[in-house]
N, C-alpha and C positions, 0 to 999 in steps of 0.2 A: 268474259262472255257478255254479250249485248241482254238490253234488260225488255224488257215488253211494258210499252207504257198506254194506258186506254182512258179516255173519260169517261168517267161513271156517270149517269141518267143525275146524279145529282149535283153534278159539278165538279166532283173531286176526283182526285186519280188514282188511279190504281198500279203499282208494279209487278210485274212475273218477272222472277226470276229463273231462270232454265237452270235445272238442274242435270247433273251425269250423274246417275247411282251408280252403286258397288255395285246391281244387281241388272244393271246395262253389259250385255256383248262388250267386251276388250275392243272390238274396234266401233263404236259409237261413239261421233265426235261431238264439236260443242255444235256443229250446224245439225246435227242430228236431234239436240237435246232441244234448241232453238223450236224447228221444226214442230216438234213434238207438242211443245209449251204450246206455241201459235196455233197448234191444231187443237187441245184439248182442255187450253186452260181460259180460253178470252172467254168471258160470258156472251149471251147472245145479245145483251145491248148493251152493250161496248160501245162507245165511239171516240173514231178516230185510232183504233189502233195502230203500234207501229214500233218499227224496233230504237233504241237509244243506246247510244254506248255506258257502258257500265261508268263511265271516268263524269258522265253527264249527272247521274242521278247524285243530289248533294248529304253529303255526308253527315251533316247535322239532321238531325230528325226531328227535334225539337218543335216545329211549327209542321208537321209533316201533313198536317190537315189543312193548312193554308195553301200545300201545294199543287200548280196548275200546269198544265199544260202551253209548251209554248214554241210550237215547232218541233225540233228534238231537242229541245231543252226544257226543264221543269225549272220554273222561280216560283215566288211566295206571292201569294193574294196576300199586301201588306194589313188591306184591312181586314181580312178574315185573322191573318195573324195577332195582329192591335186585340180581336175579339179575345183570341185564344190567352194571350197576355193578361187582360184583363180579368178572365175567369181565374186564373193563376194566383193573379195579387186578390182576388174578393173572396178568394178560398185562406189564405195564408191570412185576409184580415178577420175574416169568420174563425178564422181559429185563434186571432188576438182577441177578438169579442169574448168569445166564451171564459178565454182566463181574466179577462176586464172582471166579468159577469161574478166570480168569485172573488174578487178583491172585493166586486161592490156591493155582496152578499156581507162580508166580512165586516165591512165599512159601518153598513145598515146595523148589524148585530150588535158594534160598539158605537153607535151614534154618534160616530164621526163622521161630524157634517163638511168638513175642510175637505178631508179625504174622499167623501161620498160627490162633492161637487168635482174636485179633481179628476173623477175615473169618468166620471160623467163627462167633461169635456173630452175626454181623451177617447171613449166612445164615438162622441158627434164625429171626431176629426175622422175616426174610420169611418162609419158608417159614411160619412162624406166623401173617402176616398173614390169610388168611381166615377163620379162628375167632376171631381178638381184636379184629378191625375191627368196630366195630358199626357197620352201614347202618341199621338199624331206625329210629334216632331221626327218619330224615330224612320226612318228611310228604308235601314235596313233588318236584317233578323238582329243581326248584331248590335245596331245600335239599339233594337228594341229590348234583348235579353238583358241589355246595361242599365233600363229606366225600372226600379224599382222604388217604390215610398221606403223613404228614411222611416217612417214611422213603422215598417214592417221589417221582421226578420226575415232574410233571403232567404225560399225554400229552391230545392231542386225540381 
């Protein structure tokens, strides 16, 4: 069944999906369910409504907030996605900081000064991750989902 795709007043899009209930007339077809969606589901500043084939909308959803309108087709605002990436990896290193922050709780307690210097660098290098990471080079979703810091464990 064809999908309902609108710009939102904010830039981003939106999908309806038309649905057939259980609880639809035996003879309601999918132009009926269509119909219906387009009548009762588009908010009233919508723009640019219109119908897309279901094979158009992309299966990954991953950057799903980067996605734009583009005729009947939806692609990725590569830089909104680069953004969304970034939030990703400064979350997954905020959560390296915090177990740093107990080694170097640990470090301080036994006045290991080696140690206490070592976590210490290992800190800056994250805390420095968002400026020295380049996301730019990546073109596509794909190549961007592949740039992660070695210094970080891969999160989903």
């Amino acid at each position: 069944m064809r999908r309902i795709i609108y710009t939102r007043p904010d830039g981003g899009i939106s999908i309806i999906v038309p649905v057939i209930s259980r609880d639809d007339i035996k003879e309601f077809t999918e132009a009926d369910a269509e119909a219906r969606a387009w009548d009762n589901s588009i908010p009233a500043d919508a723009i640019n409504s219109r119908f897309i084939e279901e094979a158009d909308v992309p299966k990954e959803r991953g950057f799903r907030n980067a996605w734009i309108a583009d005729g009947a087709k939806i692609k990725t605002d590569m830089e909104k996605a680069r953004a969304i990436h970034m939030d990703r990896i400064r979350a997954a290193r905020n959560a390296e900081l915090v177990k740093l922050d107990i080694s170097q709780m640990t470090a301080i307690s036994k006045s290991d000064t080696i140690e206490m210097t070592k976590i210490e660098a290992q800190k800056e290098t994250l805390r420095d991750l968002p400026d020295t990471f380049d996301l730019t080079i990546a073109k596509t979703e794909g190549e961007l989902i592949e740039l992660w810091p070695p210094e970080l464990v891969k999160t989903k």
